[in-house]
C-alpha positions as a Markdown table, in Angstrom:
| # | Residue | x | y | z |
|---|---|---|---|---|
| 1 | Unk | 113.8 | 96.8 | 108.1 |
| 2 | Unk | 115.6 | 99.7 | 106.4 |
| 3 | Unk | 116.2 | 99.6 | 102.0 |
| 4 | Unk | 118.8 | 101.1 | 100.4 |
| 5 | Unk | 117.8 | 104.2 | 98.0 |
| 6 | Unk | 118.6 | 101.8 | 94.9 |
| 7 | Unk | 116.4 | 99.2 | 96.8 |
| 8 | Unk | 113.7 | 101.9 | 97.2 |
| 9 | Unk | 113.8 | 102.8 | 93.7 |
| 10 | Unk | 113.2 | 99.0 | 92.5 |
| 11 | Unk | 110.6 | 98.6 | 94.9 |
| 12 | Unk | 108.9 | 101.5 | 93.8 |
| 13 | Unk | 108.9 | 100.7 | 89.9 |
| 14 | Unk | 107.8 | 97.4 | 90.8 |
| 15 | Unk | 104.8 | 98.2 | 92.8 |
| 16 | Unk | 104.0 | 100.5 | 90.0 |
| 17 | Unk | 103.6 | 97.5 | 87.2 |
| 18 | Unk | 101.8 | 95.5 | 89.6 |
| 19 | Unk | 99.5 | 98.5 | 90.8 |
| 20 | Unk | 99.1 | 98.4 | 86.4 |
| 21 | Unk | 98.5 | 95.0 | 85.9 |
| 22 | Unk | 95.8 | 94.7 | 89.0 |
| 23 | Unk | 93.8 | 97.8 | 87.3 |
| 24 | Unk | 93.7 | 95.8 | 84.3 |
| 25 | Unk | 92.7 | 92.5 | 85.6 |
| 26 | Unk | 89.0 | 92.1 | 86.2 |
| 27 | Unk | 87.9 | 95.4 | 85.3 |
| 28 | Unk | 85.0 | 96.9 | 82.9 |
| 29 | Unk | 85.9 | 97.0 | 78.9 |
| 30 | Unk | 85.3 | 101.0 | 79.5 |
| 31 | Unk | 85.9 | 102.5 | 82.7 |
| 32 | Unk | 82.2 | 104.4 | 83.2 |
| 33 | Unk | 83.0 | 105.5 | 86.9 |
| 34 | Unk | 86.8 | 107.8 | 85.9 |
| 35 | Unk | 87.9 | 108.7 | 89.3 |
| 36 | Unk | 90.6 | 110.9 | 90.1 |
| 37 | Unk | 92.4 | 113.3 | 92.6 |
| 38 | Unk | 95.0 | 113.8 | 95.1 |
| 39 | Unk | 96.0 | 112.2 | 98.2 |
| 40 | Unk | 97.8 | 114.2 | 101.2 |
| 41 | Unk | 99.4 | 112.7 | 104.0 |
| 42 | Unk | 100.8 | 115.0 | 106.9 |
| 43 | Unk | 99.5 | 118.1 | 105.1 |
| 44 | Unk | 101.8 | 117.3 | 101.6 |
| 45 | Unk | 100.8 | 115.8 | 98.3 |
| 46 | Unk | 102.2 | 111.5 | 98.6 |
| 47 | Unk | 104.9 | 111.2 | 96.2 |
| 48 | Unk | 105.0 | 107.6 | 96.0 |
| 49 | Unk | 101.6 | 105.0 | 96.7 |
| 50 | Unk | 98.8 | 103.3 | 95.6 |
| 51 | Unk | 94.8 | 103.1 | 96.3 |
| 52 | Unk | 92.9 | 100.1 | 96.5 |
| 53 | Unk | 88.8 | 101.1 | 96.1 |
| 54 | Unk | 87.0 | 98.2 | 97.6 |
| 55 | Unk | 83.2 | 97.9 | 96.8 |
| 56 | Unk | 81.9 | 98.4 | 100.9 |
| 57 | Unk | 79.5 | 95.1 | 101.1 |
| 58 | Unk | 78.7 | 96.0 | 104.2 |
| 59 | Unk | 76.6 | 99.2 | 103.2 |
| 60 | Unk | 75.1 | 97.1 | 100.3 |
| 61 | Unk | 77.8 | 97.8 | 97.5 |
| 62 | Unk | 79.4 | 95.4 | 95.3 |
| 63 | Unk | 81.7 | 95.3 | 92.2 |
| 64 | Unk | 85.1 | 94.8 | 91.3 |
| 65 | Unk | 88.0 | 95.8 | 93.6 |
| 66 | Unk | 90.3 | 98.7 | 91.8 |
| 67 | Unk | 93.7 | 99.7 | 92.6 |
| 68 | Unk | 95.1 | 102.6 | 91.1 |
| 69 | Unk | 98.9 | 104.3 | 91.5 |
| 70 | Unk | 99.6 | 107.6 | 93.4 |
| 71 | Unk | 102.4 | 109.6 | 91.7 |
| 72 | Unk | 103.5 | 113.3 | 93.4 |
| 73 | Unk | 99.8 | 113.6 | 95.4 |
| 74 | Unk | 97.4 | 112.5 | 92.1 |
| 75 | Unk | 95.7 | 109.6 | 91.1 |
| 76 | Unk | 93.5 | 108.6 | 88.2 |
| 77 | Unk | 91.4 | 105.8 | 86.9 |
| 78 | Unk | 91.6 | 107.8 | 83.2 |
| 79 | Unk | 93.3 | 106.2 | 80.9 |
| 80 | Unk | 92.6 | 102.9 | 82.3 |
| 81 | Unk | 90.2 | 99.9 | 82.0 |
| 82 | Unk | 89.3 | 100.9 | 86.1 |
| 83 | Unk | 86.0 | 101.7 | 86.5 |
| 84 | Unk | 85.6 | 102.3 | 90.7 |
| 85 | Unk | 81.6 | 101.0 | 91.5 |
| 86 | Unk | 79.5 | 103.5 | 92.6 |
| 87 | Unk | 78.3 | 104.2 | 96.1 |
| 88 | Unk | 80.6 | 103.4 | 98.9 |
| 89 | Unk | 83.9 | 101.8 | 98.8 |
| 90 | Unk | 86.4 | 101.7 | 101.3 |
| 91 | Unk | 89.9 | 102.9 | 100.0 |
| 92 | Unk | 93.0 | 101.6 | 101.5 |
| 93 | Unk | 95.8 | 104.1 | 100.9 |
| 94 | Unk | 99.5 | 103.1 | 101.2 |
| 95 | Unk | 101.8 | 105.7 | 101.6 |
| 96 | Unk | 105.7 | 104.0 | 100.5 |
| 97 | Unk | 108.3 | 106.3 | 102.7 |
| 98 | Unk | 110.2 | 108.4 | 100.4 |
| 99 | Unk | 113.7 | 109.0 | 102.5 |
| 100 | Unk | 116.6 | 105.8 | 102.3 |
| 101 | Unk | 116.5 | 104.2 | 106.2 |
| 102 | Unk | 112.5 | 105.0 | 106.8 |
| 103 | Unk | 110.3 | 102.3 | 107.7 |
| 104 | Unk | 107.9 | 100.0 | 104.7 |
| 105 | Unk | 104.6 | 101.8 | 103.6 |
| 106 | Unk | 101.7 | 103.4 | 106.2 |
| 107 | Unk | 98.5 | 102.1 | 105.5 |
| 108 | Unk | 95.3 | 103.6 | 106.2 |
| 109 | Unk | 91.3 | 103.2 | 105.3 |
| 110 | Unk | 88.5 | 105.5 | 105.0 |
| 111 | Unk | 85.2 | 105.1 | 103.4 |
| 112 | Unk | 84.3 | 107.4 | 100.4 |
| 113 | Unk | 81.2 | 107.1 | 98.4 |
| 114 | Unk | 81.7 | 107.3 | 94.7 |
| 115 | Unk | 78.9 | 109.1 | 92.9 |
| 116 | Unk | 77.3 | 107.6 | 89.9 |
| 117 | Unk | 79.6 | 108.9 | 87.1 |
| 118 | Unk | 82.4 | 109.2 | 89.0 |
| 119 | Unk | 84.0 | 112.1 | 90.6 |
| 120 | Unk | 87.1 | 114.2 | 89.6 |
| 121 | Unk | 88.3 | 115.9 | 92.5 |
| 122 | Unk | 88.3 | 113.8 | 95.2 |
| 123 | Unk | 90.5 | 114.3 | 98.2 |
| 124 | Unk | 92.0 | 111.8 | 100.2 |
| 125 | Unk | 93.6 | 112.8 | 103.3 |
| 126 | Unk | 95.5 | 110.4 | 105.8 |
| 127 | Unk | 94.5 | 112.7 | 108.8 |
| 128 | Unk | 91.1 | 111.7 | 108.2 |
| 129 | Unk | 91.4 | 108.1 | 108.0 |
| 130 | Unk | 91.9 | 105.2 | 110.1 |
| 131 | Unk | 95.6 | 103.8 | 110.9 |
| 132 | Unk | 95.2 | 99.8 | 109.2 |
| 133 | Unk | 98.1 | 97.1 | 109.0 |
């Protein structure tokens, strides 16, 4: 299915409020974990996504789900009521396409582990993550 650039553009400010409004929802009075860094995909900095930072249950972590907005490669939980739970998460990174006539958003996981504290200069890179739908 292939958007017009206007229909890009509204597509774009609309995932950013809801991206806004999920980071708010649920999430510690005082984010204790700030977590923040870039996100490359194909070698350059993604100009338009989001990250969702799931708690991985599976490796005995739990907590509140956190999605944050990726703007020209960075991302940040500063600022915000997001507070990312320590230990490992899977992050689901969704890359939106930025040329008119490209296909919807890439999706891809990978498992990061969130230190205690958080962590300022974490790198997420698309080459090292799994393909996801």
């Amino acid at each position: 299915m292939q958007r017009s650039q206007h229909s890009r553009v509204c597509y774009a400010a609309e995932l950013g409020v809801l991206i806004m409004v999920i980071a708010l929802i649920g999430c510690e009075a005082n984010a204790t974990n700030v977590t923040s860094g870039q996100v490359i995909d194909s070698g350059q900095p993604v100009k338009i996504g989001a990250i969702r930072f799931t708690p991985d249950v599976d490796q005995g972590n739990q907590g509140p789900t956190v999605t944050v907005a990726v703007s020209n490669g960075e991302f940040t939980t500063s600022g915000t009521k997001a507070s990312i739970s320590p230990g490992p998460n899977i992050a689901r990174i969704e890359v939106v396409p930025e040329a008119a006539g490209e296909q919807d958003s890439t999706y891809y996981e990978m498992t990061v582990n969130i230190p205690e504290g958080g962590k300022t200069d974490l790198v997420l890179d698309t080459a090292q993550a799994k393909k996801a739908r």
